[in-house]
Structure formats: structure tokens, C-alpha cells
N, C-alpha and C positions, 0 to 999 in steps of 0.2 A: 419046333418041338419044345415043350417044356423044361426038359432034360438040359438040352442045348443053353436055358436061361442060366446067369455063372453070376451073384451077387459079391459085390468088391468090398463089402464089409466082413463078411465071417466066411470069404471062398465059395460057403456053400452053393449047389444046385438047386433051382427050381422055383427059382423068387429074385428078385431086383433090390438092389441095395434098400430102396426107399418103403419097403414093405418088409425089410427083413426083423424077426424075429427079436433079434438080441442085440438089446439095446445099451450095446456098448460103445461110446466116443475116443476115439485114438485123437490126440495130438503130438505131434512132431514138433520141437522148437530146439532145432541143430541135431545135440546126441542125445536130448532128454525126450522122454515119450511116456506120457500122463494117460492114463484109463481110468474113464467114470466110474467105473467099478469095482474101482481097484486103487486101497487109501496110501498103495504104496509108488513111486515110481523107480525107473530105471537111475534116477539123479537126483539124491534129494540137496537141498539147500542149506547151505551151513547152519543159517538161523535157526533150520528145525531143528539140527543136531545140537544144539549150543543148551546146557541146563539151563532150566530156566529161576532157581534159585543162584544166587551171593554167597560168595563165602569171605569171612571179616577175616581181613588179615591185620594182625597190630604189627607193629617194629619187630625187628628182632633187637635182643638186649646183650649186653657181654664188653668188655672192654675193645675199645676201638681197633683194629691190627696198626696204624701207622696216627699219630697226631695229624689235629689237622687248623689253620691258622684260618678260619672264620672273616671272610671281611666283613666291617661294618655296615656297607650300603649293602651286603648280602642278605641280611637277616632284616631288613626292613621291606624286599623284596617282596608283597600281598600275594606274586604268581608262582614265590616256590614251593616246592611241596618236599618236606624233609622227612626220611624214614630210614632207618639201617636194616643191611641184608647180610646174608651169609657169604662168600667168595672162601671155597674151600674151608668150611668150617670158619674159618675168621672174620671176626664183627664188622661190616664195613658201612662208611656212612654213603645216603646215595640222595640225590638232589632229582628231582622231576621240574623241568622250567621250559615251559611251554614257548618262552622267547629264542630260548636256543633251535638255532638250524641242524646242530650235529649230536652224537652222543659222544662226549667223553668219559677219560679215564686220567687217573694221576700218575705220572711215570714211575714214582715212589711203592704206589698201590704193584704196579707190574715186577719192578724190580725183589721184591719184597716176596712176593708168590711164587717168583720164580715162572712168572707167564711166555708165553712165545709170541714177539712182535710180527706183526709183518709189514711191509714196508707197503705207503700209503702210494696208491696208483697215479696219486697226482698231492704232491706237498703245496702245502700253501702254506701265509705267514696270518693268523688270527690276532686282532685287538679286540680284549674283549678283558674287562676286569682283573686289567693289570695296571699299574704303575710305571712299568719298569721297560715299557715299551710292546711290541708285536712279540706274542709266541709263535715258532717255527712248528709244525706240523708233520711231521714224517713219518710217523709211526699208526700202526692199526690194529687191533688185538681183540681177542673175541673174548665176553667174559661170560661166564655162567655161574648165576646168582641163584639164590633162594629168599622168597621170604614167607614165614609160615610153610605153606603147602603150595606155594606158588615158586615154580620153577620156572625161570626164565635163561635166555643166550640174547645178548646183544654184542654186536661188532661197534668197537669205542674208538674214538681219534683219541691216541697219546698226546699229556699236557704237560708240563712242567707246574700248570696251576695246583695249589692246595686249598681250595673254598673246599671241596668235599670230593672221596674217593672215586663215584662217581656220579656222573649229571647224565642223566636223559633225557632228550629233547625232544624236536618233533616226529622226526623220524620213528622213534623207538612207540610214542603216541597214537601214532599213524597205523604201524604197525600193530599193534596191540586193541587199537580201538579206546584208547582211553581216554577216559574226560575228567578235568578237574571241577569237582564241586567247589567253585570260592566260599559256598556259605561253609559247607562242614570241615572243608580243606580235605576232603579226601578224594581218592580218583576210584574211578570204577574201570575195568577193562577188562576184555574176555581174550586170553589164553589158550590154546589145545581145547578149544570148545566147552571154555567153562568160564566163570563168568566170577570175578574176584573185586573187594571195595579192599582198594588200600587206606589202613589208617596214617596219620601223619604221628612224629614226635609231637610235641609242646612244646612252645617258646624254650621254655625251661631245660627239657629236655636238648635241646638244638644247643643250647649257650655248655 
């Protein structure tokens, strides 16, 4: 009986999947489920959600919160990118350096704010643009910065270094998705699904 016929595209009765009516294709790939017909799915993809304009963010400007003692092989450095952000209202200088493995913080920078350490799940001893031997690593603190309209939270290894309050490595890159342009020295990176070109200081400004 024709009644008895049961098509496994749209349930209905009385016709076979291959001659059914409504011509609409289901796929299945895990928890997401796509219809020809339909420009929406169950799971869309971040990319789609991401603006698809830039927004310029420059430095932020205001007297420093803590000095800060610049080395010289620092500023000859072509991969750093220098720009100052806000840390609770206060002017703070921050370094992007694409060679670094970790993100730091200045002990001076935490002690100064008033921040809450927390202790490093695995301390180690770092050589790395010092003089004066290996820094000891014990400490971890989470900071939340502003620059512009661009709010960020990074988790920072405590230094006793003062090149700059703080440095973001690759991690924080990674995270963030950002890339440094060597031509214009500025980095692009998308945020809470939005999509920010950071400007750099000037030599001048850095000195």
C-alpha cells in the first residue's frame, strides 16, 4: 500500500526519500547541523561572528605609574613593539616581543597597585636581559589592561626586570591571534570577536 510508503527525508507518507518534494539537505558534522535552506545553522563559527572592520587604537598617554630603566640593546630590538596602556587608571608601559616564550610583569608594577600574586605552579630560574645573573620566577598575577577601547586580562610571570611594566610574548599572541606588521610596526589582533590594529610609540616617544 502506498500509505505504508514512510520517506526518511521529511517523515512524510506516500513517496521515497529520492522523489521527495522538499528539497532540503541536512548535514551532520559532530553537534553542528547545516540546511540548504536555511542561511542559519545550529553552530555558527567564530569567524563569522568576528566584525569585519578595525578599529585604530593609539598609545595611551599620561605620566608613567613607576620609572622605568630602558636597556640599550632593548631599543635596537626591530621585533619589539612598544605602546602604553592603562592598569587601573595608571599609565603603564607594555612591550609586545614576539621572541619571548612567556608574559611578564614588573614586581615594582604589582607591588605599586597593590595586585594579588599567586604562586607559580612550577618556579624556575630565567636568563634573559640581565647583567646581574638568572631571575628567580615565583610569582604569577593576572593583569587587566586597557588600551583605547580594547580591554584585555593576561596572566604575567613576576620579574624583578625594569626594561618595561609589561612584556607580552607569545603566548598572549597566540591567544589573541595577533600579528606584527615589521613594515608599519603595528599589530592587528581580534579580541571578544572584534578585530583591533594596535599603533606603536615612536622611537622618540620610547626614549
Amino acid at each position: 500500500m502506498i500509505s505504508s510508503i514512510k520517506c526518511f527525508k521529511c517523515l512524510g507518507k506516500g513517496h521515497i526519500t529520492s522523489q521527495c518534494p522538499i528539497k532540503k539537505t541536512m548535514i551532520l558534522r559532530g553537534n553542528d547541523i547545516y540546511s540548504s535552506d536555511n542561511t542559519t545553522s545550529s553552530s555558527s563559527s567564530s569567524e563569522e561572528d568576528i566584525q569585519d572592520s578595525s578599529e585604530e587604537v593609539p598609545p595611551c598617554y599620561g605620566d608613567l605609574l613607576v620609572a622605568q630603566r630602558l636597556l640599550a640593546n632593548q631599543l635596537q630590538e626591530e621585533n619589539l613593539f612598544h605602546t602604553r596602556c592603562k592598569i587601573l587608571k595608571n599609565t603603564c608601559s607594555l612591550i609586545v616581543d614576539s621572541g619571548s616564550c612567556n608574559n611578564f610583569c614588573i614586581e615594582r608594577l604589582v607591588e605599586k597597585l597593590q595586585l594579588t600574586p599567586i604562586t607559580h605552579p612550577k618556579s624556575y630560574k630565567l636568563q634573559w636581559l640581565n647583567e646581574n645573573g638568572p631571575i628567580e620566577v615565583k610569582d604569577q598575577v593576572n593583569i587587566y589592561f586597557t588600551i583605547g577601547k580594547d580591554k584585555d586580562e593576561v596572566l604575567c610571570e613576576i620579574i624583578t626586570l625594569d626594561a618595561s611594566h609589561v612584556l607580552l610574548g607569545r603566548p598572549w599572541q597566540y591567544d589573541r591571534q595577533a600579528i606584527h606588521d615589521g613594515l608599519t610596526n603595528k599589530i592587528r589582533l581580534t579580541y571578544l570577536r572584534k578585530r583591533y590594529v594596535l599603533n606603536p610609540l615612536s622611537p622618540s616617544q620610547v626614549l
